[in-house]
N, C-alpha and C positions, 0 to 999 in steps of 0.2 A: 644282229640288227644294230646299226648306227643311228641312235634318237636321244633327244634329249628327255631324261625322267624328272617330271615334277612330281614330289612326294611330298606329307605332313604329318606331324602328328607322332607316338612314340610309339611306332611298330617298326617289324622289320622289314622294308621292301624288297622288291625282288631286283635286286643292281644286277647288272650284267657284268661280269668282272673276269668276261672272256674274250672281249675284241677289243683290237687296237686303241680306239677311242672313244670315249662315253661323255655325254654332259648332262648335267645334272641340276637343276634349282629347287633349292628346301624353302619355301616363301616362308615355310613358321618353325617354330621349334621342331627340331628333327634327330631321330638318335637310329643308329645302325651298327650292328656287330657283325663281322666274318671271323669265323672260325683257322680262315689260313686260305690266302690268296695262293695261286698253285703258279703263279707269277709275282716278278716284282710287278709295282706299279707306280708312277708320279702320281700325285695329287697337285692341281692347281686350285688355290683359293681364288677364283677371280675377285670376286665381294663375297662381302662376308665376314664371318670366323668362325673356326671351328675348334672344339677343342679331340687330340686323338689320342688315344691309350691304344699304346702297344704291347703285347702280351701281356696285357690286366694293367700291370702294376705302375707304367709308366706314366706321363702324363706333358704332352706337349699344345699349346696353343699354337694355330697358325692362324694369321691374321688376312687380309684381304691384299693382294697381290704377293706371296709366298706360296712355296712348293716345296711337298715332302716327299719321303721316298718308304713305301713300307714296303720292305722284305719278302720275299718267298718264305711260304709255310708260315709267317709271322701270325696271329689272332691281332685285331683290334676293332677298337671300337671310334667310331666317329660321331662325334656331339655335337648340333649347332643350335646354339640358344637366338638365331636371329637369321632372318633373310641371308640365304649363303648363295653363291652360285661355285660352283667346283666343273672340273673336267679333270677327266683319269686316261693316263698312258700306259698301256699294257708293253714291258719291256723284258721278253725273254733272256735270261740268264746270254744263249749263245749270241741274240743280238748282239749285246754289249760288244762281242768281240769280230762284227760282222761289217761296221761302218768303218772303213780303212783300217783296222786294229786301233783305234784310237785309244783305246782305255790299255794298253800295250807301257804309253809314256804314263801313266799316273803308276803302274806296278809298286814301282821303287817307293810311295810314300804309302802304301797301304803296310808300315812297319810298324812294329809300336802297338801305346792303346787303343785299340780301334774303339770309334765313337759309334752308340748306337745307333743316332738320329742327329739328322741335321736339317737343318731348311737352308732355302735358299730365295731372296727376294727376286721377284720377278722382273726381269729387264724389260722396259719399255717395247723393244722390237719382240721379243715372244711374245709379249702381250699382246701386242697388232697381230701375230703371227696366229694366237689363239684365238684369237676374237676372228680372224677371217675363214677359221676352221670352223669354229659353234656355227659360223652362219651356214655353212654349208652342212654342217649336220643336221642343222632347222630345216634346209631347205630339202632334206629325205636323200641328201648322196650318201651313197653306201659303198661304196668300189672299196674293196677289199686292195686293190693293188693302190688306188689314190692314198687311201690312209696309211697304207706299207709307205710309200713316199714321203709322206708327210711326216713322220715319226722318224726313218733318217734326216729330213729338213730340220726337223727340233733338234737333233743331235751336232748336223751342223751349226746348228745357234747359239748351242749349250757350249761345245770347245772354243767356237769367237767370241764369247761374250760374259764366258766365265772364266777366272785363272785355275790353273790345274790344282791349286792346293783346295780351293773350295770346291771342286769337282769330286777329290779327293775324297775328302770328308764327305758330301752328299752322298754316294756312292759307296764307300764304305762296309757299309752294312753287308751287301749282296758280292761284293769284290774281294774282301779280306781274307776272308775264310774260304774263298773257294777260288780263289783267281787261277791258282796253279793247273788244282785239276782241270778244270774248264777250258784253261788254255792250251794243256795235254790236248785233251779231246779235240779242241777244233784244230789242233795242227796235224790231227795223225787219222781223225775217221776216216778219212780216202785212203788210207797207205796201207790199210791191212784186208783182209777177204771176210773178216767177221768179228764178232765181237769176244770168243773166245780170244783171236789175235790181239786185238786191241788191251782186251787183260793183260797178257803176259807181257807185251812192251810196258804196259803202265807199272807191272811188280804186286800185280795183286791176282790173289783167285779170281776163279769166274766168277763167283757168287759173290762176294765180297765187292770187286768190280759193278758188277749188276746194282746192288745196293747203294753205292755212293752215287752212281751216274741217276739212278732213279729220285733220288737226295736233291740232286743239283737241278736233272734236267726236268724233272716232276715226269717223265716215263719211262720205260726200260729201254735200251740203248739198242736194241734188238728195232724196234719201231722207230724210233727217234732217227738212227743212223738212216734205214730205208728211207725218211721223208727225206731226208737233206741229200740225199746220193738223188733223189727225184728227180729233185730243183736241177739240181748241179746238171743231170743228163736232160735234160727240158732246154735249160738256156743252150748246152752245146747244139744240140739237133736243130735248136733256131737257129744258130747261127750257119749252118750249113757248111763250118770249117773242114771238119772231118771226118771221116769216113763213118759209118756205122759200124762197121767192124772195130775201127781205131776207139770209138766211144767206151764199147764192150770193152778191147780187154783194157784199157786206162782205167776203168772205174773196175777191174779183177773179177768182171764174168768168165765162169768156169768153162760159157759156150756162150754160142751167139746165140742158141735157144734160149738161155738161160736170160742172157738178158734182152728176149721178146718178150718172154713169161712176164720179165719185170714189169715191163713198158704196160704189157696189158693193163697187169695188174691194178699200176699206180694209175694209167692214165685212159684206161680205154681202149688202146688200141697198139697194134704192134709199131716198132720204130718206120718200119718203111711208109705205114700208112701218118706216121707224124711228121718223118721229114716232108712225103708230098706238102700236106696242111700248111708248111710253113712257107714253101715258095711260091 
């Protein structure tokens, strides 16, 4: 569900910290702990301030028109001693490397001390850009694909309207340490038949493999590879380019049963009865 939560008071509420976009108003003093976000996520301070502690020990202030970035797997804790208003962006690890590769040109500066935490003040156009979002969250839209949109539209916002060195550092955190692997994976999950193959190009065991990809992508790569091979055959079969048969073996179906079974599976129905649907 896409709605705005108003909370008070020093309990823990129940935040949603599973879809794409959340907004949120604390009218009084407000305190909330996560254990470990199973994504990264933006925080925007629209008004307000808040103070956040990231795994316990840390301790950052952000003020009202400022955005932070906590981590996958990270614990923290969010403090607001005063009328806050916030909205959160849910941004999976492989996003990052989905919107033209754009996080491709920052690579090279992720060398060095990497910084934990950084904020970033809010540009005047996201600001209008968030503010025309909350009203539509007020106003009860929920499209799952609207907000998919909207979250590349903030990324288009992010590369115009920020220099790549404070992108850099914003980003950091969730890029530094895992840029490589991740980038492996999104360049090579279509080029192999499974995820033992995808091991052995990367130079790791299976099990070992399995471990780090569940690390990065927060599920095992078994599942994970299936959704995104979904998508990928969903959009071709819309487009009516090519054949059914050419779908299969391009996406390395063992048979063309093989990849009905899939189609069932993911989607309901076999491919013949999806291409009708679409024309």
């Amino acid at each position: 569900m896409h709605s705005e939560a108003t909370v008070s008071g020093h309990t823990k509420p129940q935040m949603n910290l599973d879809t794409v976009w959340e907004s949120f108003y604390f009218p009084t003093e407000y305190y909330f702990v996560e254990s470990g976000s199973h994504e990264p996520f933006i925080f925007f301070v629209i008004e307000g301030k808040i103070d956040v502690f990231i795994n316990v020990t840390t301790k950052y202030t952000i003020h009202s028109e400022e955005m932070f970035m906590v981590p996958n797997n990270a614990s923290f804790k969010l403090i607001a001693s005063e009328p806050t208003r916030l909205m959160t962006c849910l941004i999976p690890v492989e996003f990052l490397f989905s919107v033209q590769n754009l996080f491709a040109e920052l690579a090279h500066q992720f060398e060095g001390d990497p910084k934990e935490f950084s904020k970033l003040t809010i540009k005047n156009t996201i600001l209008h850009f968030l503010s025309l979002l909350d009203a539509g969250i007020k106003d009860g839209c929920n499209a799952d694909y609207f907000f998919g949109l909207k979250r590349q539209e903030l990324f288009v916002l992010l590369f115009f309207y920020y220099r790549s060195d404070e992108l850099s550092s914003f980003f950091r955190p969730i890029l530094s340490k895992n840029f490589q692997f991740v980038k492996f994976v999104m360049d090579n999950y279509l080029s192999v038949k499974n995820v033992q193959e995808l091991a052995i190009v990367a130079n790791y065991s299976t099990s070992g493999f399995i471990k780090k990809f569940t690390k990065y992508f927060n599920e095992p790569p078994y599942q994970w590879i299936q959704k995104q091979k979904a998508k990928h055959i969903l959009v071709e079969i819309s487009q009516g380019i090519k054949s059914l048969q050419e779908i299969a073996n391009e996406y390395k179906f063992s048979s063309y049963q093989h990849f009905s079974e899939f189609c069932k599976k993911q989607f309901g129905f076999p491919p013949t009865e999806l291409s009708k649907r679409w024309k």
